[in-house]
N, C-alpha and C positions, 0 to 999 in steps of 0.2 A: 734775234736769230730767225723768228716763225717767220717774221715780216721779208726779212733777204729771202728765204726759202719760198714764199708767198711769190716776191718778183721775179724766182728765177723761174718759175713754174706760169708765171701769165705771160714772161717774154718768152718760153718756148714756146706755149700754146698758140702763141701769136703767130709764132714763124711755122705754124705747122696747117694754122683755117684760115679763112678770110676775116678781116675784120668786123664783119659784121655778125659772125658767128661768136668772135668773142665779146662782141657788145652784150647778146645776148646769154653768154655764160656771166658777164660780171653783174649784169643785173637778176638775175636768176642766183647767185650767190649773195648780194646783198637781202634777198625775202631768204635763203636758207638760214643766214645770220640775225636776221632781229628774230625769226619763227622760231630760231635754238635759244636764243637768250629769252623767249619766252617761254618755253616750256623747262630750260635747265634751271632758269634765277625764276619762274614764276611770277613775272610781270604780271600784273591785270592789265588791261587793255579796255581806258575809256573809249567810247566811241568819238570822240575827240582827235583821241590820240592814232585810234585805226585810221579815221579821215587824214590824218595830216601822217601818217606813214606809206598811205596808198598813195597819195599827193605826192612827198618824196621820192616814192618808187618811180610812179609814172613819168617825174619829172627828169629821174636820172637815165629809164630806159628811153625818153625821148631824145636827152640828151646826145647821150651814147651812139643811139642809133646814126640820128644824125651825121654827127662826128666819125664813123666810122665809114657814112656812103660819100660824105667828103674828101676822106682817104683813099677809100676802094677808086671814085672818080680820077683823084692825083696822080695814084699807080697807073690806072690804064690810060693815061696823058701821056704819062712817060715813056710809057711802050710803046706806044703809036707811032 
C-alpha cells in the first residue's frame, strides 16, 4: 500500500516540476532514507561503508540527473 501511495505521489509531483527538479527530490530522499535508518535501527557506519554509500549516492544523482536533461531535451524537441 505505502509503495502505490509512494508512486502516486512522484507521478503527480512529476506532472507538477520539471524533471530535473524531481531528479533532485528523489536523490535527496534516498540520503533522507539511509540517514533515518541510521539513526532509527542505529547502524554504525564503517568508513568503508560511508565511502561506498557516498559512491551510490553520487552515482544515482548522476544518473538521474542525466536522465532527466535527456527528457527535459525530448520535450522541448517536441514542442519545436
Amino acid at each position: 500500500m505505502f509503495y502505490h501511495l509512494y508512486n502516486q505521489v512522484a507521478t503527480n509531483t512529476l506532472e507538477r516540476v520539471a524533471p530535473l527538479t524531481h531528479a533532485v527530490g528523489n536523490v535527496l530522499k534516498h540520503v533522507f532514507v539511509i540517514g533515518f535508518s541510521i539513526i532509527i535501527f542505529g547502524n554504525r557506519i564503517s568508513t568503508q561503508t560511508g565511502i561506498g554509500t557516498a559512491i551510490a549516492i553520487a552515482g544515482v544523482a548522476i544518473y538521474s540527473l542525466i536522465k532527466a536533461r535527456i527528457e527535459e531535451e525530448k520535450r522541448q524537441a517536441k514542442a519545436a
